[in-house]
N, C-alpha and C positions, 0 to 999 in steps of 0.2 A: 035195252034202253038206248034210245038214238040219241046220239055225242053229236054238235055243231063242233065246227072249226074255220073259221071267219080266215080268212088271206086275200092280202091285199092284193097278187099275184100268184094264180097257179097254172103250172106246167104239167098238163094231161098227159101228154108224150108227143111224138114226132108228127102223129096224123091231127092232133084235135089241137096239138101248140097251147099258147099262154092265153090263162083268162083274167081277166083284171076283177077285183073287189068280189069275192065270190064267199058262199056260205057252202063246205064238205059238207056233206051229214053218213054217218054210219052208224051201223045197226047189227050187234053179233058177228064180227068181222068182217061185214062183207059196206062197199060205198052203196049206198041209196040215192044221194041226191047231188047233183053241183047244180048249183044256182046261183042267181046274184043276189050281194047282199043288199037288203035295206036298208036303207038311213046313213049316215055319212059316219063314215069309219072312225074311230076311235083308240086311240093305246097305239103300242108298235105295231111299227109295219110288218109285215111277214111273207114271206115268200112258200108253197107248197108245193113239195116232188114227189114223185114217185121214190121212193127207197132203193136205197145201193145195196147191191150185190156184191159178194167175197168169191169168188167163184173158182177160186183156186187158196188153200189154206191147210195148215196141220193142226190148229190147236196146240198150238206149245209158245213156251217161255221166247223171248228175246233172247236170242242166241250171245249176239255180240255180248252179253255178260260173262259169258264163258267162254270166252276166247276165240271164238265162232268168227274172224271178221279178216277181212282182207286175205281171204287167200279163196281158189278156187274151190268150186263144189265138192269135189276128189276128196280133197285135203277139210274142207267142212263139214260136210257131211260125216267124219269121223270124230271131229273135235266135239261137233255138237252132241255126241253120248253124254256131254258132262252135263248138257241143259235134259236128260232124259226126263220126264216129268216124275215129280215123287209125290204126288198124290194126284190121280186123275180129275178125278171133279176142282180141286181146286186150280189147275192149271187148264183146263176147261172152262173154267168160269170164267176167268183172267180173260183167257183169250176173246171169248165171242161177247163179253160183256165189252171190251176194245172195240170188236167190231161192232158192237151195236151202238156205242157211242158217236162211232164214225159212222152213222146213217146205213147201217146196214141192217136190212128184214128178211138175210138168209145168206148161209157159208157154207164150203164147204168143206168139213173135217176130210180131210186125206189122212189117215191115221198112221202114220209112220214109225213112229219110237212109245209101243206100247209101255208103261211104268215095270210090268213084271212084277205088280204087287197085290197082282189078283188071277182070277181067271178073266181071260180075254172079253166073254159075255158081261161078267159083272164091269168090264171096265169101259165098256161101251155105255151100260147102264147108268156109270158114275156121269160120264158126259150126256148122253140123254138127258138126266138130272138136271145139270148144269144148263144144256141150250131152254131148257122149260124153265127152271129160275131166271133165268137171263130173259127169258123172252121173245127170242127169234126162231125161227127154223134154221135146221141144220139137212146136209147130205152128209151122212156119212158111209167111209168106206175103210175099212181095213186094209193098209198095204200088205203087199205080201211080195216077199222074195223067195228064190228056193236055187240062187245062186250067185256067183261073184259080190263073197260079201265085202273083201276088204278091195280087191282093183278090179278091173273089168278080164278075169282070165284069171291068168296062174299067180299065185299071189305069194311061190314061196320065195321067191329073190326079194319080196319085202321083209318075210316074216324072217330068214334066215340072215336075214342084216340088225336085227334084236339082239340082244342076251338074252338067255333063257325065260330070266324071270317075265320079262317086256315081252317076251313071245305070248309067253302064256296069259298074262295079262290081255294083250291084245285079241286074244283067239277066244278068251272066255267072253269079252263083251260082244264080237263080232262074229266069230267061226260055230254057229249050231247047226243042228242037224233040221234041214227046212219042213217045212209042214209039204203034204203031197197035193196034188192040186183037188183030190177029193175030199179031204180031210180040207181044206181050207175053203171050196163052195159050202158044205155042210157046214163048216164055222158061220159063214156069212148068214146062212139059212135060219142058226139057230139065234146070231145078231137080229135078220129083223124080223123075227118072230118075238124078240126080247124089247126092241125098243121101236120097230118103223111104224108110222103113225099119220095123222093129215100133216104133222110138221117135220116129220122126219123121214125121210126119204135113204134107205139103203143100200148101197150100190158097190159092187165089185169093184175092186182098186189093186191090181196089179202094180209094182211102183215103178217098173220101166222097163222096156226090150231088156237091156243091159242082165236087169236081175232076174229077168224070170225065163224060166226054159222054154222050150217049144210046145210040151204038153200044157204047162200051165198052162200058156196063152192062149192055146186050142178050147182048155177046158174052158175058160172062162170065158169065150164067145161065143161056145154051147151055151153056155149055160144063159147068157145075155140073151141070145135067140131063142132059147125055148122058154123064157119064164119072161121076156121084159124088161128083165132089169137093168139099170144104166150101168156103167164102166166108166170111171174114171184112172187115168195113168199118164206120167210124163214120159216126153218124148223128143229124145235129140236135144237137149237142154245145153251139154258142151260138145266141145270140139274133139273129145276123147271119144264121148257116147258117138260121134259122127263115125270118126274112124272103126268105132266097132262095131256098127250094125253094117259098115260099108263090107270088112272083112269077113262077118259069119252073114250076110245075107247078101251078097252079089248079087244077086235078081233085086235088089232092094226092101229097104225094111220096110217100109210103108204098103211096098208089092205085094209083101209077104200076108202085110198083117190086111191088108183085101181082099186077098185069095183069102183064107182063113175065117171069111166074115167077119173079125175082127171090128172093123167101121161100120159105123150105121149113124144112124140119126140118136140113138142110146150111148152114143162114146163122145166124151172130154175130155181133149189131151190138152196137158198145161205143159207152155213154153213153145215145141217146134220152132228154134231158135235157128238151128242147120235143118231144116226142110229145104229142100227143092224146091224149084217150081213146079215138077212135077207129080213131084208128093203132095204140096199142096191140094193142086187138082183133082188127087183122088181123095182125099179127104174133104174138098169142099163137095164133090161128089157125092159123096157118103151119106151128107148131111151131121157130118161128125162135128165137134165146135172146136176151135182153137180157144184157149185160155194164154193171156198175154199177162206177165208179172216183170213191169219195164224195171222197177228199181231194185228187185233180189236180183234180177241178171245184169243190173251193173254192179250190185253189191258183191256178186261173187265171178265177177269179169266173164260173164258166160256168153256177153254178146247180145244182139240185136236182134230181135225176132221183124221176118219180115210178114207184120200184119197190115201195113197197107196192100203189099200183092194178094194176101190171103181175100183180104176185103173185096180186091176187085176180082179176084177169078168169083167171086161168091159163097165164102167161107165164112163163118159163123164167127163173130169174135167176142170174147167175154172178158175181163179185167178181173184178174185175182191178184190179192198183197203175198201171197205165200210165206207170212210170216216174218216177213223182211220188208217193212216199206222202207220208202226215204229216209225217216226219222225213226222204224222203226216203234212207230205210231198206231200203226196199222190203218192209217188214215187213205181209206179206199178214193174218198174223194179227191184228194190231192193223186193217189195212183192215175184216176184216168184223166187226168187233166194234164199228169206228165205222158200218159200214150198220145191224148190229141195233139197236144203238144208236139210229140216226135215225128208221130204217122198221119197227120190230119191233111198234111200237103205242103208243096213246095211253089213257091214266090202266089202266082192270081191262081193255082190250081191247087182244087181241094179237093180231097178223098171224097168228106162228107162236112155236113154242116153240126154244129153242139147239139142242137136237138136232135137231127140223126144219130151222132156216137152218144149221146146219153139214152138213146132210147134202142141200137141195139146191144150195150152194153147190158143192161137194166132184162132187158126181153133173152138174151142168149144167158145171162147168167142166172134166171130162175130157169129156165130147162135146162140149164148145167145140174143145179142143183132139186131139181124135182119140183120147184114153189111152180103154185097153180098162176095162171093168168102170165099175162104178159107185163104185170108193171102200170100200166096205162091206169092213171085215175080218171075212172068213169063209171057211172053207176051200172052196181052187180058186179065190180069189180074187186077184188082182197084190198078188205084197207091196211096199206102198207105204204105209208109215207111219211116225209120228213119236213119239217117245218124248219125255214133257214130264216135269220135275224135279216132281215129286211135294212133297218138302218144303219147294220155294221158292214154287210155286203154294199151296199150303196150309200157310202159314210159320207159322202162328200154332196150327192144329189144337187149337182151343177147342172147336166143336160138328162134328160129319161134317157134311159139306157136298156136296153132288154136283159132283164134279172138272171137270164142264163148265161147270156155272154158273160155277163162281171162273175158269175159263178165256175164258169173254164178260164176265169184272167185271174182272180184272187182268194177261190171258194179253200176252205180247209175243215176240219172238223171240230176247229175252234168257233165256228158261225150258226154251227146246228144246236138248235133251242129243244125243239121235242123231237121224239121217231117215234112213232103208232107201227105197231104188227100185228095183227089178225085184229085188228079193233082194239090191241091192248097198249096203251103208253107205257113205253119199257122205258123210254129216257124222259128226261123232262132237264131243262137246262142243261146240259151238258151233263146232268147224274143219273146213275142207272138207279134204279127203283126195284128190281128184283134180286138184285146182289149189292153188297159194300164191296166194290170196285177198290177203294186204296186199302182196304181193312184185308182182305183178300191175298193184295198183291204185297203187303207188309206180313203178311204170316209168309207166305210162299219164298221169299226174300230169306229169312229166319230159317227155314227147310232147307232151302239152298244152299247156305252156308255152311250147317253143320253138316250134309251131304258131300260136300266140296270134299271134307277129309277124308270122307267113305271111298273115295275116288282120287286118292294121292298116288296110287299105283299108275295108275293111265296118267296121269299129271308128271310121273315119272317118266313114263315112258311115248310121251308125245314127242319130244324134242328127234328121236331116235326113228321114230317113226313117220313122222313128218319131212323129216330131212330124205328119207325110202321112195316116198309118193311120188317125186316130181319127174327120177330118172324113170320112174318104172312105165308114167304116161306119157313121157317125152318120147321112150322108145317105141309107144307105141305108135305114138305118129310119125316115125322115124320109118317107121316098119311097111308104109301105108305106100 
């Protein structure tokens, strides 16, 4: 059945730009028609976008509840065990039901801190579940490590600065015996035979040089080359991870991972924060995408990724919240509006203009994530867009104003009225419609807490452990 959507203003994308007073029409997820409307407009104003992309994310709780905050990645990265999720679909739900609030019609699960209260396939299955109730597309990928779990190296001048018990503690949540890199493409294989589909897209996710060995990362650019399939993994994210691809790959890591076929046009690295310029190069080369997450890397002081040079040698850029926005909101939209914001240009010179970064943002983050089409509302195009409150964004309607620019000077995810995905309305007013969003996040709340005590061991023995971390990267940079 073909659905009208009357906007008073819509924004095609960068090539066909804004049309005034127009009638959408879609039909079984795909646009049929932009036309202009008849007859003189009526009700609120409305503004119509192409749909935002996550294009870098884990699917997990808000960290900072657990103690997760003001300290670097090193040292978060461990604390965040206590936010582990304890029921998959429901912390799944949480999440991309956030993101589809915030105008998103596709994310990317980077799967990082599986629950351990299932097997791995079934718990894939529980999030499957969740992204089809919620009603977006998802990427997902399985991280995988198969080394340096607790520092980047030898980790017993940490461990041996514990007491027993804190040892043990610690080495039980962190120190296992790693999956082999065959046994972990086969995982992958049996994930999307379980759940990949037109909305979901499966992809290798190694979780960084740091963690995974030389075989792994061999294996899984086989495997990327012989079957297809995309690869997402962070890269260079701190000043630690800098110093230690510098020391185990002197030819350079980026070098390494090109010799290795590693880069292609199928690989998304989120952050490249200490990239080179000449790393860059080979990576824009590749046709590999940068994924940029401006406010987890002030939130966890990781630095400044430099994506205006990426932009200009010719490198792919995408905006992902990685779990950590501003406000921890997950408010995608406010994310790229602080990138343009940073990296759009300096005094009369501009990278790019809003509708260029909203439209390679938009276009590099569905081939991040596998979503068909570029984004662009045009007919035969995926209807996937976002209807924004016209007279709360242009509250004041003193002079005309171009409804994008006010949307990079004041846009947030307080202004978004519906999101349509595959032709389906998952939000409507700011409420999701496929899941109870606060009903949801008040059970989860109640889990969390009575779990808090199940984890008074590590609660013990953080303070001991945490005070370990800083000599042990400090020396590392000391060493460099």
């Amino acid at each position: 059945m073909t659905t009208e959507v009357t906007a008073t203003s819509l924004f095609c994308g960068p090539d066909r730009g804004l049309l005034e007073h127009v009638v959408l029409r879609h039909d079984n997820g795909i646009i049929t028609s932009i036309s202009e409307a008849v007859g003189a407009a009526t009700g609120p104003r409305s503004f119509v976008i192409p749909a935002f992309v996550n294009a870098h994310d884990h699917a997990r709780a808000p960290t900072s509840s657990f103690g997760a905050l003001g300290m670097p990645l090193e040292s978060w990265i461990l604390r965040s065990a206590l936010g582990t999720p304890v029921d998959p679909y429901l912390t799944a739900a949480s999440a991309l039901a956030r993101s589809a609030r915030a105008g998103c019609a596709a994310m990317m699960v980077h799967y990082t801190r599986p629950s351990g209260t299932m097997p791995l396939v079934d718990e894939a299955r529980a999030i499957a579940r969740a992204a089809s109730d919620v009603g977006i597309r998802i990427a997902f990928a399985l991280a995988v490590r198969d080394q340096n779990p607790v520092v980047y190296g030898d980790s017993e001048p940490v461990l041996s600065s514990l007491s027993s018990d804190d040892r043990k503690t610690v080495e039980e949540l962190f120190v296992r015996s790693p999956m082999s890199p065959r046994a972990y493409i086969e995982l992958t294989d049996a994930i999307a035979s379980a759940i990949a589909g037109p909305k979901i897209d499966v992809q290798l996710g190694p979780a960084g040089v740091q963690w995974c060995s030389k075989q792994l990362l061999e294996a899984v650019a086989e495997n990327s080359a012989r079957t297809g399939r995309r690869i997402h993994m962070h890269l260079l994210e701190t000043v630690y991870q800098r110093a230690w691809a510098d020391e185990h790959f002197p030819q350079g890591i980026v070098r390494y991972l090109s010799d290795i076929g590693f880069l292609s046009e199928r690989l998304t690295l989120a952050h490249c924060i200490h990239a080179r310029p000449d790393e860059i190069d080979l990576i824009a080369a590749s046709g590999a995408r940068i994924v940029t997450n401006f406010s987890s890397n002030m939130h966890l002081r990781s630095g400044l990724a430099p994506i205006a040079a990426a932009h200009k040698c010719g490198c792919a850029i995408a905006v992902g919240v990685d779990g950590l926005a501003l406000d921890e909101d997950d408010d995608v939209l406010r994310e790229m509006r602080l990138v343009q914001m940073m990296h759009g240009g300096l005094g009369f010179k501009r990278n790019w203009t809003c509708p260029e970064f909203f439209g390679l943002a938009v276009r590099n983050g569905r081939r991040a994530t596998g979503a068909p089409g570029t984004g662009e509302l045009v007919a035969s195009a995926p209807a996937d867009f976002v209807t924004v409150d016209l007279d709360r964004l242009d509250r004041d309607q003193i002079l005309p104003v171009d409804p994008l620019d006010l949307l990079f000077a004041r846009g947030n995810a307080s202004l978004l009225r519906d999101v349509v995905v595959d032709g389906r309305l998952v939000v409507s007013e700011g409420r999701c419609l496929g899941v109870d969003l606060p009903a949801i996040e008040d059970e989860l709340r109640g889990i969390y807490r009575a779990n808090a005590r199940q984890l008074s061991n590590f609660q013990r023995a953080w303070p001991p452990l945490s005070a370990a971390l800083p000599n042990w990267f400090e020396a590392q940079l000391d060493c460099r």
